[in-house]
TIVO-2410 file (N, C-alpha, C; in nm, 3 decimals):
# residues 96
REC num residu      c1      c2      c3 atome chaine
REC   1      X   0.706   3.992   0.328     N      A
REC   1      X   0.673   4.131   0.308    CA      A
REC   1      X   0.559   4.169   0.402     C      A
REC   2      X   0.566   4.293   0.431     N      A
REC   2      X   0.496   4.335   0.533    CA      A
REC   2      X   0.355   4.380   0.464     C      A
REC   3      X   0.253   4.397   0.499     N      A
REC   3      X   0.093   4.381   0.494    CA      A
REC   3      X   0.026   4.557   0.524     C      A
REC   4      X   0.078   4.606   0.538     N      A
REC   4      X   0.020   4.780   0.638    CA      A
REC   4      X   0.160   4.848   0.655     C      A
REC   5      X   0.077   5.005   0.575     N      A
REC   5      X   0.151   5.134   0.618    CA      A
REC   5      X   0.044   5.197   0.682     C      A
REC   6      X   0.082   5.233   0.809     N      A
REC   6      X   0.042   5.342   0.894    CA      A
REC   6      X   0.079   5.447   0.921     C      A
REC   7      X   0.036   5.587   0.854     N      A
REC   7      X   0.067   5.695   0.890    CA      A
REC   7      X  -0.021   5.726   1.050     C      A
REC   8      X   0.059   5.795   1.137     N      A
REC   8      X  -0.029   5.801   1.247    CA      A
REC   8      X   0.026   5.978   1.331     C      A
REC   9      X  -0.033   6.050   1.322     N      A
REC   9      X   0.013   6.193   1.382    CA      A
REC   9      X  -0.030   6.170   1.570     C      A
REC  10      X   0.034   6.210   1.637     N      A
REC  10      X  -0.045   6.225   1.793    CA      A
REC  10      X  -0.042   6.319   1.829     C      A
REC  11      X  -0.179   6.375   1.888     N      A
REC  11      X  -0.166   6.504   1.963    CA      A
REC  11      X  -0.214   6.483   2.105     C      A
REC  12      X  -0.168   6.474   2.199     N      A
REC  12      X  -0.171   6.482   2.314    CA      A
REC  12      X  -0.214   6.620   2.388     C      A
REC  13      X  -0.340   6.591   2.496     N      A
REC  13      X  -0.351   6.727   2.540    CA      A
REC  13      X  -0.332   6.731   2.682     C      A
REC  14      X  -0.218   6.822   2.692     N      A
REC  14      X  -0.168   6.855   2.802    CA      A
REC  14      X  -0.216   6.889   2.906     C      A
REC  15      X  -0.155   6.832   3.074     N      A
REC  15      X  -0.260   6.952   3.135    CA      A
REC  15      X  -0.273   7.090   3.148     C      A
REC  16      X  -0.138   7.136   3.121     N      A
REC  16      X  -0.101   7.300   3.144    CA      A
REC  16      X  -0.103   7.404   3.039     C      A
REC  17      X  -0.116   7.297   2.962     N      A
REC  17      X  -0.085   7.350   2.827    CA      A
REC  17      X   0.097   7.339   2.778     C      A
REC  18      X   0.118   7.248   2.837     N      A
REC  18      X   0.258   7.219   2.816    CA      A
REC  18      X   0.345   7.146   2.662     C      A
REC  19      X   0.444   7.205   2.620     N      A
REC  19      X   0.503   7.185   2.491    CA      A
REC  19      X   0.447   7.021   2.465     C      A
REC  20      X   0.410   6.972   2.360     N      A
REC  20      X   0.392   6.870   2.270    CA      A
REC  20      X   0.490   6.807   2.269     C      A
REC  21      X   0.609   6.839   2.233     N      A
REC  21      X   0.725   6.767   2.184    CA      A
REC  21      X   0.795   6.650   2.248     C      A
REC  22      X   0.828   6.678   2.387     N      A
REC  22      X   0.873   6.593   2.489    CA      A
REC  22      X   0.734   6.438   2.457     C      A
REC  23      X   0.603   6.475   2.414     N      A
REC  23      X   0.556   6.362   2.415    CA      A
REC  23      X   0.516   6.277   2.305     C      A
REC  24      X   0.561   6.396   2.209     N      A
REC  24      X   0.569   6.299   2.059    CA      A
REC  24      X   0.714   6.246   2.033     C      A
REC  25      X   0.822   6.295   2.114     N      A
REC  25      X   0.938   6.169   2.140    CA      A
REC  25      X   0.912   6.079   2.205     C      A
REC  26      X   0.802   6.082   2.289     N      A
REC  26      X   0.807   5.951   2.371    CA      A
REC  26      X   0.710   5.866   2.271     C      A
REC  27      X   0.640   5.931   2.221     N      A
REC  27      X   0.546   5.804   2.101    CA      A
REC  27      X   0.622   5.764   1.997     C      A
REC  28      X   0.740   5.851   1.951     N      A
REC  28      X   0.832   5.812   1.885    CA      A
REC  28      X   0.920   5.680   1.902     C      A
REC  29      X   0.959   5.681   2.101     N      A
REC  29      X   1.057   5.584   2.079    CA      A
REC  29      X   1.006   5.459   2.109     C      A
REC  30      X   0.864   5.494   2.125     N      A
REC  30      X   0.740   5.366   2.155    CA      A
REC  30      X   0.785   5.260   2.013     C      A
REC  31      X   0.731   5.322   1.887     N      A
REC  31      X   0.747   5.262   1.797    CA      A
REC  31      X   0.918   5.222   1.725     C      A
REC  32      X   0.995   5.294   1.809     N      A
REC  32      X   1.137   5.300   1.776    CA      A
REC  32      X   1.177   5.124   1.832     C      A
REC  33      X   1.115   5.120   1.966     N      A
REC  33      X   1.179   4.972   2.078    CA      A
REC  33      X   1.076   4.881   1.967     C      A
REC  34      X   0.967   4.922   1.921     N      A
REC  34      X   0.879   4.794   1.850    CA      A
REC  34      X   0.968   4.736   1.728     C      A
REC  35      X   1.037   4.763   1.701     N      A
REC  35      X   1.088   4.759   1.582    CA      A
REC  35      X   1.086   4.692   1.448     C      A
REC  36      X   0.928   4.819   1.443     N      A
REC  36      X   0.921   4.835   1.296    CA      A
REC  36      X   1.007   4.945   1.199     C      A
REC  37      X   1.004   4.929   1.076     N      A
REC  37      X   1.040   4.975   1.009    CA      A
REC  37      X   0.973   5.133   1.011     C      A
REC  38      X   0.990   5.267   1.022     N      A
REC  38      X   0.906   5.380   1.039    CA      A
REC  38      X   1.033   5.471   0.978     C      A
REC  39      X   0.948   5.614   0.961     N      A
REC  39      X   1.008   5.735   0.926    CA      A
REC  39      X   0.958   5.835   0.967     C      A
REC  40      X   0.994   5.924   1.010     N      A
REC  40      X   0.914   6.043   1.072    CA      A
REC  40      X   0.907   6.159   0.985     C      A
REC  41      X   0.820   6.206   0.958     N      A
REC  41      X   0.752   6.327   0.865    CA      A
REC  41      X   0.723   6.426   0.958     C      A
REC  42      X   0.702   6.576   0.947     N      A
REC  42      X   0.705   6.679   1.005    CA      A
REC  42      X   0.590   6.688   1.076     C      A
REC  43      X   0.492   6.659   1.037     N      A
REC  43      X   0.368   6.646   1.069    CA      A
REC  43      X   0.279   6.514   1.079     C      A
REC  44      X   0.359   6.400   1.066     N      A
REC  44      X   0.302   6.248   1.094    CA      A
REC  44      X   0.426   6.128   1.074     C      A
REC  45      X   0.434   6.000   1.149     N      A
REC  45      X   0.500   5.951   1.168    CA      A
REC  45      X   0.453   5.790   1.058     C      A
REC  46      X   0.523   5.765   0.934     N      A
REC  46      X   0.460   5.648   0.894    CA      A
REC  46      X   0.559   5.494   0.933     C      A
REC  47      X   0.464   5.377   0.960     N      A
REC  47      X   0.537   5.282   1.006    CA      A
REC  47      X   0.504   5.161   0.891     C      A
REC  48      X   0.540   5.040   0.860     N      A
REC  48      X   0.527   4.967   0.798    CA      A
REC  48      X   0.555   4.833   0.864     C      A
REC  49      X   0.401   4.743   0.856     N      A
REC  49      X   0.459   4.646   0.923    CA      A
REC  49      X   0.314   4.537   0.905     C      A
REC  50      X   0.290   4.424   1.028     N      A
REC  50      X   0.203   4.388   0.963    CA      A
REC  50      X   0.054   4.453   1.084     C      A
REC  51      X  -0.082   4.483   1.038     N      A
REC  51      X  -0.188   4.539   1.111    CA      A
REC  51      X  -0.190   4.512   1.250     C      A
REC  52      X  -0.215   4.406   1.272     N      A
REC  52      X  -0.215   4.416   1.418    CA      A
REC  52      X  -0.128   4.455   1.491     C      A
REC  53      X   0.023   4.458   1.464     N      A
REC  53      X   0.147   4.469   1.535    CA      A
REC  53      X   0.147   4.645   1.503     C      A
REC  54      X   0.117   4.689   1.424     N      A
REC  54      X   0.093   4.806   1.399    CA      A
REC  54      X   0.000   4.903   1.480     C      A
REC  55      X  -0.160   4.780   1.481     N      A
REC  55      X  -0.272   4.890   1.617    CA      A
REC  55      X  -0.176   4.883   1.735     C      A
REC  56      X  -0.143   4.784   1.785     N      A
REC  56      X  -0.076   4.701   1.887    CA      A
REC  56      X   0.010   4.885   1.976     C      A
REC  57      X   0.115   4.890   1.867     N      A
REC  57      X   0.202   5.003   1.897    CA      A
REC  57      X   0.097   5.167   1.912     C      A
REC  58      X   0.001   5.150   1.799     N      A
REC  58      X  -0.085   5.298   1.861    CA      A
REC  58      X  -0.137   5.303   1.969     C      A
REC  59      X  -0.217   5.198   2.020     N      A
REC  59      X  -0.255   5.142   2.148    CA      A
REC  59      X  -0.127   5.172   2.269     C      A
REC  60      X  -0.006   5.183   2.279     N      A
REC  60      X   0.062   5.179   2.348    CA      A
REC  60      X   0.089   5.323   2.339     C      A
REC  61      X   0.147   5.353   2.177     N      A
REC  61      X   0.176   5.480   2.253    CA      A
REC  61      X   0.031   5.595   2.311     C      A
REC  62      X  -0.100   5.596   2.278     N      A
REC  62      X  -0.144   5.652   2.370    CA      A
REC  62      X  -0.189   5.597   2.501     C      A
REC  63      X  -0.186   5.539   2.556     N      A
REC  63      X  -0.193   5.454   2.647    CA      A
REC  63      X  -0.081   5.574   2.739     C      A
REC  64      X   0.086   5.563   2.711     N      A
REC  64      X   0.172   5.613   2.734    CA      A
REC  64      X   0.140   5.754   2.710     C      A
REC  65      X   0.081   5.846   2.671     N      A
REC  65      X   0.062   5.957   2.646    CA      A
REC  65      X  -0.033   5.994   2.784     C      A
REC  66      X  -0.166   5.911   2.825     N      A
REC  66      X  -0.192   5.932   2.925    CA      A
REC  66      X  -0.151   5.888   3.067     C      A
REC  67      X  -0.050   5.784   3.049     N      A
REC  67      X   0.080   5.772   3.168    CA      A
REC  67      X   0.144   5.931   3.231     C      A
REC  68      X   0.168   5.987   3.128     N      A
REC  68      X   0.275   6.075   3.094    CA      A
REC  68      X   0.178   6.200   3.144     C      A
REC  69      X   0.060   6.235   3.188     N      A
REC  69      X  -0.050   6.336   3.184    CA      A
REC  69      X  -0.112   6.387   3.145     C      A
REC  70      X  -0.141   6.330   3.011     N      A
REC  70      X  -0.209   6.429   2.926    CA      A
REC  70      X  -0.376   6.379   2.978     C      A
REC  71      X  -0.429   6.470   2.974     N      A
REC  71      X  -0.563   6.428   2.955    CA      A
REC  71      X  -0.639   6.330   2.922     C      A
REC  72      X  -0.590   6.355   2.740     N      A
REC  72      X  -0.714   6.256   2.618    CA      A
REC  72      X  -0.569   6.282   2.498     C      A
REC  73      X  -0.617   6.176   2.409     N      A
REC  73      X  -0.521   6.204   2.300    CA      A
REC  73      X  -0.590   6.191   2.194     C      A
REC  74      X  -0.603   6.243   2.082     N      A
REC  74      X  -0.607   6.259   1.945    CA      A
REC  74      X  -0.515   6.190   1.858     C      A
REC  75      X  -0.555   6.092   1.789     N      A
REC  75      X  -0.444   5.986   1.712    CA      A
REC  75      X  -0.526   5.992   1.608     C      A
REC  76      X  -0.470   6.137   1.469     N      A
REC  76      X  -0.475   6.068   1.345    CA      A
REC  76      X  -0.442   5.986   1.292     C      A
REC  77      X  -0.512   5.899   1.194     N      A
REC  77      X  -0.417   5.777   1.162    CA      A
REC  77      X  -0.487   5.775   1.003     C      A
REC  78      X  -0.385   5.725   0.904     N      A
REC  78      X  -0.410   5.666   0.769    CA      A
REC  78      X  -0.348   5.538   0.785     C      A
REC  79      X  -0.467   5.442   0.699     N      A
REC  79      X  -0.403   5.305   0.660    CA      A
REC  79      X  -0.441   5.267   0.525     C      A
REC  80      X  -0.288   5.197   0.507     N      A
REC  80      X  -0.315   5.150   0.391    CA      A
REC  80      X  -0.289   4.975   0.408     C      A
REC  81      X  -0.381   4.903   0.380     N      A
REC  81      X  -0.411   4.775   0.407    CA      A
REC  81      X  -0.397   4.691   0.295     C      A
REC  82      X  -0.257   4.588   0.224     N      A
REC  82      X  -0.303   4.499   0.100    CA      A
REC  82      X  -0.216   4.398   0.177     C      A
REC  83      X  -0.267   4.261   0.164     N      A
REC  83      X  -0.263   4.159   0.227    CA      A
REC  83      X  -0.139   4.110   0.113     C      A
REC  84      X  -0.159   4.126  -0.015     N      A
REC  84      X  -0.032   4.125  -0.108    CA      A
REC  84      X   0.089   4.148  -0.054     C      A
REC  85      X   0.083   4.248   0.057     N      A
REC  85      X   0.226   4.281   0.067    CA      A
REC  85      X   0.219   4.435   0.028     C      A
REC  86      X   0.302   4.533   0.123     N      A
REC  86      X   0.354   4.670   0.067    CA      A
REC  86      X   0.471   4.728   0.150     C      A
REC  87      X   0.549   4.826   0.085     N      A
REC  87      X   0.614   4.882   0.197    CA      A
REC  87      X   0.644   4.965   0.132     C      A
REC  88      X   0.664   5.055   0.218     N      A
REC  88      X   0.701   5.268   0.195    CA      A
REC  88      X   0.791   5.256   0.043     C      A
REC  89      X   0.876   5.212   0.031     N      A
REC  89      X   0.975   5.197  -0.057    CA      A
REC  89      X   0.870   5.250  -0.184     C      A
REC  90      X   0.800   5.064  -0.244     N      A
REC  90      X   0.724   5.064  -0.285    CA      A
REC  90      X   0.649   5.179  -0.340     C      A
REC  91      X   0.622   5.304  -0.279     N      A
REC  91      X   0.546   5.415  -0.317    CA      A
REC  91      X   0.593   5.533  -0.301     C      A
REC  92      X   0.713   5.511  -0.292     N      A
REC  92      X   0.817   5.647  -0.283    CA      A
REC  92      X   0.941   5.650  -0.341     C      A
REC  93      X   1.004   5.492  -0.435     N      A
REC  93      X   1.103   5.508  -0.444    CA      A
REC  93      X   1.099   5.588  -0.581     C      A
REC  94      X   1.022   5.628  -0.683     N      A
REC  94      X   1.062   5.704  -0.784    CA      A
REC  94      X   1.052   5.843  -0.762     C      A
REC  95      X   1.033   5.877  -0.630     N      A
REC  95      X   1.090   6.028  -0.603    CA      A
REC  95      X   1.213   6.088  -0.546     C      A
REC  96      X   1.314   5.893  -0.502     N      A
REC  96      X   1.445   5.919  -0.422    CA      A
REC  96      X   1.529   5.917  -0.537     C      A
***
């Protein structure tokens, strides 16, 4: 069982002021090739997996955000950390 849920939002700032979107798919399919377990929420992307393999992928995708031109990036992030073991399921399945 996996160790860390990471909710993580990115905002990337453009140079032109150019649409967001094109680069929160690309942080998307960052964590898509890592392949962890994730879900995407309207406003933040949560992944489940174990911590380091988890910074590992935020680290990349902004890394890739300033590949891509942005300036600077803004990476909200929530963690939830139990060495017990957790996963999304776990804290959502009595609302499916």
């Amino acid at each position: 069982m996996t160790n860390a849920l990471i909710s993580i939002q990115i905002i990337p700032k453009t140079k032109n002021g150019e649409d967001v979107i094109p680069y929160v798919d690309e942080a998307i399919k960052i964590i898509a090739e890592a392949g962890v377990k994730y879900e995407v929420h309207p406003l933040e992307t949560t992944m489940e997996g174990e911590l380091p393999q988890l910074f590992t992928i935020i680290t990349k995708m902004n890394e890739r955000m300033i590949e891509m031109g942005s300036r600077n990036v803004i990476s909200q992030v929530k963690i939830l950390y139990q060495p017990t073991g957790i996963a999304m399921d776990d804290l959502t399945e009595k609302y499916r």
